[in-house]
DSSP file (Angstrom, degrees, kcal/mol; ACC not computed):
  #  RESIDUE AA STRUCTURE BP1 BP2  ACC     N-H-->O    O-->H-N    N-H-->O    O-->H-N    TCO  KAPPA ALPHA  PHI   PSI    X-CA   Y-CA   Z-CA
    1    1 A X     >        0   0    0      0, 0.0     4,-1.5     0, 0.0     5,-0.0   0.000 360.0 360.0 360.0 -36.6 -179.6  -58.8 -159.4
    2    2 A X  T >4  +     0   0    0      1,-0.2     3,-0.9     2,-0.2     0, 0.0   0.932 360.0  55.7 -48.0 -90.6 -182.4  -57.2 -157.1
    3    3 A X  G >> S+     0   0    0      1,-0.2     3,-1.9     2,-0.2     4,-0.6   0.767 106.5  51.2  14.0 -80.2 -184.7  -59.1 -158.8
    4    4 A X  G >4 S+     0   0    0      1,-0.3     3,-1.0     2,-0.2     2,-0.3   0.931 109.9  47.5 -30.6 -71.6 -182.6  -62.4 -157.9
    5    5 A X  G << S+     0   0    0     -4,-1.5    -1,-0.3    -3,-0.9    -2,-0.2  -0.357  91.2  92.3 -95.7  59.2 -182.4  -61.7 -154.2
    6    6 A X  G <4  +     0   0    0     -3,-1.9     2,-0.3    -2,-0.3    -1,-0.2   0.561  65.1  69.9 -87.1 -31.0 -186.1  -60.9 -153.9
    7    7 A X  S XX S-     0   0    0     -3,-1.0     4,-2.5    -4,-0.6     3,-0.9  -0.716  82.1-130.0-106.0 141.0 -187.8  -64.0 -153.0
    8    8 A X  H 3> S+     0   0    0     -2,-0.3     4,-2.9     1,-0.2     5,-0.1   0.892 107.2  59.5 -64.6 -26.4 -187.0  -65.1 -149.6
    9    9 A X  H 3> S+     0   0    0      2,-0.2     4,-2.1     1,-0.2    -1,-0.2   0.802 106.0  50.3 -37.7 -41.4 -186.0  -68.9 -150.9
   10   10 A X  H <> S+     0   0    0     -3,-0.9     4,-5.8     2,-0.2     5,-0.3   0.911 106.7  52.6 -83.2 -47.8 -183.2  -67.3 -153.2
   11   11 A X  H  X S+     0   0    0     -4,-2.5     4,-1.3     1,-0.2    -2,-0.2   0.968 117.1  40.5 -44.7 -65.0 -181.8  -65.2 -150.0
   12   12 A X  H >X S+     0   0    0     -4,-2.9     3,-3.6     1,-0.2     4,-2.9   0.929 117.2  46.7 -36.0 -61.6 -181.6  -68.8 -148.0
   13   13 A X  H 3X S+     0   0    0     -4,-2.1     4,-3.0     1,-0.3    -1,-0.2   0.883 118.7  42.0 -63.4 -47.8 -180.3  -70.7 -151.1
   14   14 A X  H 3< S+     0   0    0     -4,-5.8     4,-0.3     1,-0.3    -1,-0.3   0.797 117.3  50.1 -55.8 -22.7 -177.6  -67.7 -151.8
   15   15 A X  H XX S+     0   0    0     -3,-3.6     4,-2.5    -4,-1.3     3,-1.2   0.883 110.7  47.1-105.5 -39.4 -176.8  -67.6 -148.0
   16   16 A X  H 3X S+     0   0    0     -4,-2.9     4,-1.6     1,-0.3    -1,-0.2   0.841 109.4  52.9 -82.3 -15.2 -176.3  -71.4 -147.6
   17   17 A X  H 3X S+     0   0    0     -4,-3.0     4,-1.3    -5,-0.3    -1,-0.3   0.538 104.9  51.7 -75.6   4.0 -174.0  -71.5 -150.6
   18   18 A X  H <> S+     0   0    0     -3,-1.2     4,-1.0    -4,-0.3    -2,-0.2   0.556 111.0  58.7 -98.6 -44.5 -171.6  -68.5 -149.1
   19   19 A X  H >< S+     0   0    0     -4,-2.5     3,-0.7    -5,-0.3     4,-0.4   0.979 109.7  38.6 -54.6 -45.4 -171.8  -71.1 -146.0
   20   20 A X  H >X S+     0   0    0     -4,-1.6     3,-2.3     1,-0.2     4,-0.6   0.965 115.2  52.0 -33.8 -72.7 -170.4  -73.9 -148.0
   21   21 A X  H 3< S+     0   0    0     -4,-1.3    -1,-0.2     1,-0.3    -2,-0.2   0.257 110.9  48.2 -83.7  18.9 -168.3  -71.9 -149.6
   22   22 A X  T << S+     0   0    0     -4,-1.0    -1,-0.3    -3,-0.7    -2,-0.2   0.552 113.9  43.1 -93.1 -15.9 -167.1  -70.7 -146.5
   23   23 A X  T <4 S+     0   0    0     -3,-2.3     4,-0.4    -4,-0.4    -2,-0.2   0.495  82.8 101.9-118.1 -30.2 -166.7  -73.9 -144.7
   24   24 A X  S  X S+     0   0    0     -4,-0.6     4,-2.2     2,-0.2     3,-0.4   0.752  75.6  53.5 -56.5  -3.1 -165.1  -75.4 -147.7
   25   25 A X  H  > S+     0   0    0      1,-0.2     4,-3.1     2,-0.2     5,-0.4   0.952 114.5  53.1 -70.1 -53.2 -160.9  -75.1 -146.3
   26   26 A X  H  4 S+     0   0    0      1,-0.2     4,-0.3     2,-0.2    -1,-0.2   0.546 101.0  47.7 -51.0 -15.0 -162.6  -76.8 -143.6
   27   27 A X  H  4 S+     0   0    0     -3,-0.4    -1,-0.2    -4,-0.4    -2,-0.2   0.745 117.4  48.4 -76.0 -65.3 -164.0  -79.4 -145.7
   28   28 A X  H >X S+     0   0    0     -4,-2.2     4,-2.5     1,-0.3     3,-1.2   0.859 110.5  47.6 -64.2 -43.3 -160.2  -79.9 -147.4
   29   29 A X  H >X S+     0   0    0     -4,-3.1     4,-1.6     1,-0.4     3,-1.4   0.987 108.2  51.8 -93.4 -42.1 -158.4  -80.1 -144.6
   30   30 A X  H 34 S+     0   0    0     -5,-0.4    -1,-0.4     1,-0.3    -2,-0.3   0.273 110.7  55.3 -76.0   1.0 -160.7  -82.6 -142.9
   31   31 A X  H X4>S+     0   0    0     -3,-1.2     5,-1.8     2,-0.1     3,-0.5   0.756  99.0  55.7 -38.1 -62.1 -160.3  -84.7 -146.0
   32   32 A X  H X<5S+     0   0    0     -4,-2.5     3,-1.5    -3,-1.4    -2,-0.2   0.815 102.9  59.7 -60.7 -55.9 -157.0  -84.5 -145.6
   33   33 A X  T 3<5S+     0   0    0     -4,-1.6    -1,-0.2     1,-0.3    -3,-0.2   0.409 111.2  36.5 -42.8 -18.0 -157.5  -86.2 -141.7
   34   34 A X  T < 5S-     0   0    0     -3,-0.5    -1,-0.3     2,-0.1    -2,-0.1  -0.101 114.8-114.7-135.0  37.2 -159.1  -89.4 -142.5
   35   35 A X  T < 5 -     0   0    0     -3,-1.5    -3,-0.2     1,-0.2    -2,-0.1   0.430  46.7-179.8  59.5  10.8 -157.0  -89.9 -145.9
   36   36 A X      < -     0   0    0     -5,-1.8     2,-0.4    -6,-0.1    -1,-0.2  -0.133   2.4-174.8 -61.7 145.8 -159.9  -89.7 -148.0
   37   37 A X        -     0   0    0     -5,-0.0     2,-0.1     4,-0.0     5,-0.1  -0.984  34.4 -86.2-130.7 136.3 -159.1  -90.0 -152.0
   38   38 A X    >>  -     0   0    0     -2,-0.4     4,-2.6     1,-0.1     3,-0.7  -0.118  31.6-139.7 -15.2  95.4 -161.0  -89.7 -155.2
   39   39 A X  H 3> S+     0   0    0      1,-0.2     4,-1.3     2,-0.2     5,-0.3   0.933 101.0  53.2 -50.0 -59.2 -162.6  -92.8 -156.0
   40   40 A X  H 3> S+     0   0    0      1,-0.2     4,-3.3     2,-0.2     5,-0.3   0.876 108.3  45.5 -20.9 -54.8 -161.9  -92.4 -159.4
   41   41 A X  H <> S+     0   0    0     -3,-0.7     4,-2.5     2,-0.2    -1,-0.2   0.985 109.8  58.5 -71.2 -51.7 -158.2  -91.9 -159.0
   42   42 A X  H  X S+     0   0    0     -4,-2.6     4,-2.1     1,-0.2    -2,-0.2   0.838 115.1  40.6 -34.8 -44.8 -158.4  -95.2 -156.3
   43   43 A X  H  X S+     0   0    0     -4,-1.3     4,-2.8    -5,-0.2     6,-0.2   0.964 113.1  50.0 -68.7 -40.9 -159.7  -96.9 -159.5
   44   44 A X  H  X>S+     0   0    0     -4,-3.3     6,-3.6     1,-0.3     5,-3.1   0.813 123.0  40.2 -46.0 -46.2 -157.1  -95.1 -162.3
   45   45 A X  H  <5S+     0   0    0     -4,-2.5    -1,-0.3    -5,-0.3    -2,-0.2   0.898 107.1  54.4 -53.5 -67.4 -154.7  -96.3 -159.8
   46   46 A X  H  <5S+     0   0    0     -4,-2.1    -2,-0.2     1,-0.2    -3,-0.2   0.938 118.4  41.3 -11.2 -79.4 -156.2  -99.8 -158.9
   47   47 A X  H  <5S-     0   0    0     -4,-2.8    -2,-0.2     1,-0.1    -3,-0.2   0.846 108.9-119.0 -68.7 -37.9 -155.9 -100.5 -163.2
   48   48 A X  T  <5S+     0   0    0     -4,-1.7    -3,-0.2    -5,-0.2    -1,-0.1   0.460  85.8 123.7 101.3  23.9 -152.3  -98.8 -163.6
   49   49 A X    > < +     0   0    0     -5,-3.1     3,-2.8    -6,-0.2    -4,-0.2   0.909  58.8  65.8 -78.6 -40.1 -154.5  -96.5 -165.9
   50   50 A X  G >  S+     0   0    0     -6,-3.6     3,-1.0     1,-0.2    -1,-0.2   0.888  98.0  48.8 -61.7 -26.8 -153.2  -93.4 -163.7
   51   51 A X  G 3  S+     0   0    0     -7,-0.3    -1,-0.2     1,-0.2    -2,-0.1   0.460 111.0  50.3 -82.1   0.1 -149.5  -93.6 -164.7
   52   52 A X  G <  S+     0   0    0     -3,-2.8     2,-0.5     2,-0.0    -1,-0.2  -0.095  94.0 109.2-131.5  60.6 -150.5  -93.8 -168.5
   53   53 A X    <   +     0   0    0     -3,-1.0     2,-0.3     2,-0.0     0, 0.0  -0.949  40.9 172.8-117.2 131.5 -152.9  -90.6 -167.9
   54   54 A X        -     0   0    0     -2,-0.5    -3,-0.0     0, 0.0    -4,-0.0  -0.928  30.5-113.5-118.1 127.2 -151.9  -87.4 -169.4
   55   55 A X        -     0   0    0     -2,-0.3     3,-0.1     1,-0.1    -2,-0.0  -0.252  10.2-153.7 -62.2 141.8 -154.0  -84.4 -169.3
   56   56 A X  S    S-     0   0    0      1,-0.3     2,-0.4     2,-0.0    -1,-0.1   0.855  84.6  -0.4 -49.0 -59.7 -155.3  -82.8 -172.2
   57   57 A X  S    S-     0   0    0      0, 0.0    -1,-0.3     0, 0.0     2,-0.2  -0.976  88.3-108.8-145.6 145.4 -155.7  -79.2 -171.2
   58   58 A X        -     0   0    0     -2,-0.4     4,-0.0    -3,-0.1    -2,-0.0  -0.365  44.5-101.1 -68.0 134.9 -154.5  -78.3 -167.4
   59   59 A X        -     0   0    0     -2,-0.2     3,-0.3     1,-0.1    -1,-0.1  -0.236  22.2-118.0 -53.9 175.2 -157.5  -77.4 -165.1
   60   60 A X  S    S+     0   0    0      1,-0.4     2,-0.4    -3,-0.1    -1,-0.1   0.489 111.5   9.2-105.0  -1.0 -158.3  -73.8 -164.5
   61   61 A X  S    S-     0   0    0      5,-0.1     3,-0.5    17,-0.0    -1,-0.4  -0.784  88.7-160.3-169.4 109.2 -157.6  -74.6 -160.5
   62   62 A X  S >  S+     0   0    0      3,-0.4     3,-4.4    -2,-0.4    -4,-0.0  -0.576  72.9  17.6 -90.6 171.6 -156.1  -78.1 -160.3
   63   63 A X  T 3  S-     0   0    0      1,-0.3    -1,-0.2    -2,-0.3     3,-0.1   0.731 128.2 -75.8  44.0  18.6 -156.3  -79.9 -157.0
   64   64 A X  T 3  S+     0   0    0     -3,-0.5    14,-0.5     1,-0.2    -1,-0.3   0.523 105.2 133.7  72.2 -13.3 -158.8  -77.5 -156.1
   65   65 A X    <   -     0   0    0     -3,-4.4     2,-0.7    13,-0.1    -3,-0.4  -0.469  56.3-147.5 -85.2 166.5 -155.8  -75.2 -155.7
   66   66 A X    >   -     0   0    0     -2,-0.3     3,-1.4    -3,-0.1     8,-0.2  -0.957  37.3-122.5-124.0 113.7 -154.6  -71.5 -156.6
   67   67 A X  T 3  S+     0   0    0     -2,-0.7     3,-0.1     1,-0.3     0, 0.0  -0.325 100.0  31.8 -56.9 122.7 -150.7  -71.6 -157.3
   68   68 A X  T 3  S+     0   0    0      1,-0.4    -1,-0.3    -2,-0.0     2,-0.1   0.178 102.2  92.0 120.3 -41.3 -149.4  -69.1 -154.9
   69   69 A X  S <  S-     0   0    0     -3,-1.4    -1,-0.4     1,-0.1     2,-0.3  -0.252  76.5-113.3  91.8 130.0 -151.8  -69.6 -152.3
   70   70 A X     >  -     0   0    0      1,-0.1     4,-3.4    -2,-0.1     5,-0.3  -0.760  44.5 -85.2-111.0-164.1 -151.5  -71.9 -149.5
   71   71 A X  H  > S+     0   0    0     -2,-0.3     4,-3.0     1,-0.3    -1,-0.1   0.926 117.9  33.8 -67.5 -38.9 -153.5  -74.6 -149.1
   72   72 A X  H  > S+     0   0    0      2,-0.2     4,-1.1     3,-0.1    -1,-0.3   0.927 117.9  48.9 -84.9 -10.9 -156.7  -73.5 -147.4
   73   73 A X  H >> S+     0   0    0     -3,-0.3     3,-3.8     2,-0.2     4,-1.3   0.967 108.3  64.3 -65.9 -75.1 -157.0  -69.8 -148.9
   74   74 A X  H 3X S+     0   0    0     -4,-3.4     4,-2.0     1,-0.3     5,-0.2   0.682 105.1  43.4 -35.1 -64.0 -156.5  -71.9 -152.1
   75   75 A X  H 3X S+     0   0    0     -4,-3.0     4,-1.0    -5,-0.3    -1,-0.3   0.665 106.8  55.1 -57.4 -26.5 -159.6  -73.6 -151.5
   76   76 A X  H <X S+     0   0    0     -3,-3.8     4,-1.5    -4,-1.1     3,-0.4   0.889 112.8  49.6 -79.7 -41.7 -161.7  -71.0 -150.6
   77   77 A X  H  < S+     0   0    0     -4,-1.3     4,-0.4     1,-0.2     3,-0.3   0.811 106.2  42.3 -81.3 -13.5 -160.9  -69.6 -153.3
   78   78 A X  H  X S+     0   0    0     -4,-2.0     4,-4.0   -14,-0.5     3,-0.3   0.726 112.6  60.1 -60.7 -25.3 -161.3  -71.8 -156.0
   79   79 A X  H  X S+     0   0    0     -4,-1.0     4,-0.5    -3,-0.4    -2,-0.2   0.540 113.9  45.4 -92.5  -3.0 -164.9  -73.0 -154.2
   80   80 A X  H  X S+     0   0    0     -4,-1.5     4,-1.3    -3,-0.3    -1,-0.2   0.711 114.1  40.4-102.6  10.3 -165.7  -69.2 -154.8
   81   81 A X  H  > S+     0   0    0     -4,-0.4     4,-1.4    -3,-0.3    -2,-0.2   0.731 120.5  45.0-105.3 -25.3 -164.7  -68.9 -157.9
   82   82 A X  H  X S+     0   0    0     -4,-4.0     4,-1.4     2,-0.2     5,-0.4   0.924 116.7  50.3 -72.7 -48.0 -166.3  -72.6 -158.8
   83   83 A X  H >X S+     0   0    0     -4,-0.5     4,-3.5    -5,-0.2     3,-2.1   0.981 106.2  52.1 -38.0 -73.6 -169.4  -71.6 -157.0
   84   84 A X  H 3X S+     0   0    0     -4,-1.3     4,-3.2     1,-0.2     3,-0.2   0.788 111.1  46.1 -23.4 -81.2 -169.7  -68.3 -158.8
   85   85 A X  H 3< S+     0   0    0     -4,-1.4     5,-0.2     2,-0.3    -1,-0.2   0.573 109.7  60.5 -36.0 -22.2 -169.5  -70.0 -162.6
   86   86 A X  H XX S+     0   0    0     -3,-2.1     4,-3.6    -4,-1.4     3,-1.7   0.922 111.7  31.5 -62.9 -58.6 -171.9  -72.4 -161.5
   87   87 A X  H 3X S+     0   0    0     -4,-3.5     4,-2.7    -5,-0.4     5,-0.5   0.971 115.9  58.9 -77.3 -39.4 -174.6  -70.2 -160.7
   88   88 A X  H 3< S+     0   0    0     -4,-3.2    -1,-0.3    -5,-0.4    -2,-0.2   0.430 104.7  46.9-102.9  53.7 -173.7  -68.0 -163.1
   89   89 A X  H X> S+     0   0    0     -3,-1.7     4,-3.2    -5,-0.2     3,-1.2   0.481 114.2  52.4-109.1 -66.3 -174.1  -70.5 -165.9
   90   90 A X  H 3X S+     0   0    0     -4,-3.6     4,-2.3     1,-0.3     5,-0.4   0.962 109.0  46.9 -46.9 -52.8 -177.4  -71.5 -164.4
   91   91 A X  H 3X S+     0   0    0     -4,-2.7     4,-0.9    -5,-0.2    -1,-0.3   0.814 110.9  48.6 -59.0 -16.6 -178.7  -68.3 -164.3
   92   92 A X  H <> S+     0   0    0     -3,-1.2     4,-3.2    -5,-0.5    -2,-0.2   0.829 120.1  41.7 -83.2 -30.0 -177.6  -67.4 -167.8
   93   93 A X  H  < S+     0   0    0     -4,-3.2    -2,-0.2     2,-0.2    -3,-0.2   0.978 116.6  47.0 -74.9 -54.2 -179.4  -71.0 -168.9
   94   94 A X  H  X S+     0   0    0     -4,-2.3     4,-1.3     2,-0.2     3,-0.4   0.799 115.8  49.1  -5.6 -63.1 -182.6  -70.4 -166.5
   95   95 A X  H >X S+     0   0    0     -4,-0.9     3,-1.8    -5,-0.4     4,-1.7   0.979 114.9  40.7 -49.1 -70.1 -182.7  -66.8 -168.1
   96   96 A X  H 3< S+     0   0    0     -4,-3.2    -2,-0.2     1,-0.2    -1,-0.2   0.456 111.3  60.0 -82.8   2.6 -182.4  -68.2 -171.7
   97   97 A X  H 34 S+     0   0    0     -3,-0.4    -1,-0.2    -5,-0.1    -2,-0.2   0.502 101.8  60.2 -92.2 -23.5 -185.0  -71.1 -170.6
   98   98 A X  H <<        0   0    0     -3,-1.8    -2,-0.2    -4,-1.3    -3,-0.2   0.872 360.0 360.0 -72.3 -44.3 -187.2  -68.4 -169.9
   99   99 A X     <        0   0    0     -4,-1.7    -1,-0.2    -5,-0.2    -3,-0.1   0.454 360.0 360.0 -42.8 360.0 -187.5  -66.8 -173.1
């Protein structure tokens, strides 16, 4: 991990995703304020496709939420727990791209 946050680029990059994901409740809630929806779901909707939708397997944090949670700790924490897995899926692929 030293290694990682060695190069001053990597410090920025880490330090503006912890901003994001700091900012995201703020993000949600200000969604929430101008009614914005998933275009996707507007179309699903649109076709009458969403009412003959059933999930396959449940998300591991649907709606961007953590049951239990309200809404904006839910959201910081699923955007650090979706940040995290991001990067560290990239780094393991990056890693295994090196080789």
């Amino acid at each position: 991990m030293n290694a990682l946050v060695s190069d001053s680029w990597m410090r920025r990059a880490l330090l503006g995703l912890l901003v994001l994901v700091v900012l995201a409740p703020a993000f949600g809630w200000a969604s929430g304020v101008v009614g914005y929806a998933e275009p996707l779901e507007n179309a699903a909707e649109a076709t009458g496709a969403a009412d003959a939708a059933a999930p396959i397997a449940p998300g591991l944090l649907p709606d961007y939420a953590v049951p239990g949670l309200d809404a904006p700790l839910g959201t910081l924490v699923s955007a650090a727990v979706g940040t995290g897995v991001t990067l560290a899926v990239a780094l393991g692929a990056g890693r295994l791209l090196e080789r």
